[in-house]
N, C-alpha and C positions, 0 to 999 in steps of 0.2 A: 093201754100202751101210750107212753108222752111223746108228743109230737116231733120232743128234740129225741128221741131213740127210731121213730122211721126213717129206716133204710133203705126197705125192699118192701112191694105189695104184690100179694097175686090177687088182679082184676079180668076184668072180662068188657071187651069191647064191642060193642054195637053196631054196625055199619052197613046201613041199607040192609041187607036180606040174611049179612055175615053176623056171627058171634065168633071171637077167635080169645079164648084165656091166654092172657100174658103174663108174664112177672115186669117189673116194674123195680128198679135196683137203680141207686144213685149214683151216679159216673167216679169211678175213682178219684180223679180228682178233686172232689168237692167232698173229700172223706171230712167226718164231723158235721157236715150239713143235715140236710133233709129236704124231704123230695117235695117238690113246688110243682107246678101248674104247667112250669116249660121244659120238665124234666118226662111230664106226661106226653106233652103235645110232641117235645120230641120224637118219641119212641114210638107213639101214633103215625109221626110220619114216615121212622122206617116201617112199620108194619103196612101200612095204606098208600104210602107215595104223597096224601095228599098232606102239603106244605102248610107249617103253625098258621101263618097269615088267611090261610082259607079254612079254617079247624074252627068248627064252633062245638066245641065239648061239653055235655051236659052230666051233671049227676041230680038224679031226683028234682028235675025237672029245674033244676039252678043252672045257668051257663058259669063256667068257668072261665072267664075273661083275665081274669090280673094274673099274666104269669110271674110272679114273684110270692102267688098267692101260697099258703101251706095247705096240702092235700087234707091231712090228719083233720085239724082244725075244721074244715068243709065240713068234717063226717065219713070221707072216701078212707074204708078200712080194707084187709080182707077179703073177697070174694064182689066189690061194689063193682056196679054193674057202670060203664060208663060211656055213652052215647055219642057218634061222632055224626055232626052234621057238617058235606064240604065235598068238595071235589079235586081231583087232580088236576095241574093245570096240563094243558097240551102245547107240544110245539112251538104253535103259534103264541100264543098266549103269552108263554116265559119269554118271547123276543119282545112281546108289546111291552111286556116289563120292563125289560131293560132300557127299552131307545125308553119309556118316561123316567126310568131314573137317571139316564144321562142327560135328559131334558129339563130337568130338575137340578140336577148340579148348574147346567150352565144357565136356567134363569137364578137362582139363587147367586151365582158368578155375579151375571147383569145387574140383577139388585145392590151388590156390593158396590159396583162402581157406582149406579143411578144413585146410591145414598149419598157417598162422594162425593158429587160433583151436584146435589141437592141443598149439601150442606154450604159448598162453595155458592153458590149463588144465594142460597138464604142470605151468609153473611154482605153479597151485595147489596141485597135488596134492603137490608136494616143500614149500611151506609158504612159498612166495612169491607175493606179491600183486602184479600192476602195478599202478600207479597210476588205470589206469582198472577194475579189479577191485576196487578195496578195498570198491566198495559192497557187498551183495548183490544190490540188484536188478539192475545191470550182469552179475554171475556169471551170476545164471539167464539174462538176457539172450543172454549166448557161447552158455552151452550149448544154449540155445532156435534158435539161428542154427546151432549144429553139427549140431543133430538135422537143422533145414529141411537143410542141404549135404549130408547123410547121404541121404537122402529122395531129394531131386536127382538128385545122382550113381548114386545106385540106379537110378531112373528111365530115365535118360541109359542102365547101361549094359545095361538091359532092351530101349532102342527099340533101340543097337548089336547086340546078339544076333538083334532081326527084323530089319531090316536085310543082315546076315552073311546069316541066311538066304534072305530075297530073293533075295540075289544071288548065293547057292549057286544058288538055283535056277533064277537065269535063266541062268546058265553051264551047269546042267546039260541048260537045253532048247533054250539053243543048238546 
């Protein structure tokens, strides 16, 4: 069978104590394609709950990481048997996620402006002025607003580190 003709596999999935046979068919929309690594993990995660990000998928003792990766090609035909190691997240957990990836947006934000006004003072420090620097009081201004983004981001990446820990610790008392 060529790689560019899978469509569909029936496989059998592994998890903790379970084996459950599934089919494995590639989303209408991606008709002419073929079935990849996050076409598996998807379908892993309606069956299991537990989300691609925490999915460590093995076939014959190979993990399957690159989901753009082709199933066929691996060797996964058929009846292959295919191994999930991972957990559900809980409650808690999915909110720890989110306040870091909002935490993450706005240091990413801060960095944008810190680069700004990094580049604006480099050009002082080599002995050029923009034209909104030539004042002084404008300069102290930058540097007044660099020091505030300095502050910030410090801030920011103090709540990140409890945060991290949280949520070490709520995986560890899961």
């Amino acid at each position: 069978m060529a790689a560019e003709a899978v469509t569909s596999l029936k496989l059998q999935l592994v998890y903790g104590q379970h084996k459950e046979d599934f089919q494995l068919t590639l989303p209408s929309d991606e008709a002419g394609g073929v079935l990849q690594v996050k076409h598996l993990a998807k379908r892993v995660e309606e069956m299991t709950g537990v989300p691609p990000a925490s999915q460590r998928l093995i076939f014959k003792g190979k993990s399957l990481k690159d989901p753009n990766a082709l199933l066929v090609p691996d060797g996964i035909k058929n009846g292959s048997k295919i191994m999930l190691i991972g957990k559900k997240l809980v409650a808690g957990e999915t909110e720890e996620i989110q306040k870091l990836s909002k935490m993450e947006a706005a240091i990413v934000k801060e960095e944008k402006k810190l680069s700004e006004i990094t580049s604006d003072l480099d050009g002082i420090h080599r002995g050029f002025l923009h034209k909104d620097l030539q004042h002084t009081g404008k300069m102290h201004q930058k540097l007044e607003q660099r020091k505030s983004l300095v502050t910030r981001i410090q801030t920011l990446l103090n709540r990140c580190d409890g945060l991290e820990h949280g949520l070490e610790d709520l995986l560890l008392n899961s």
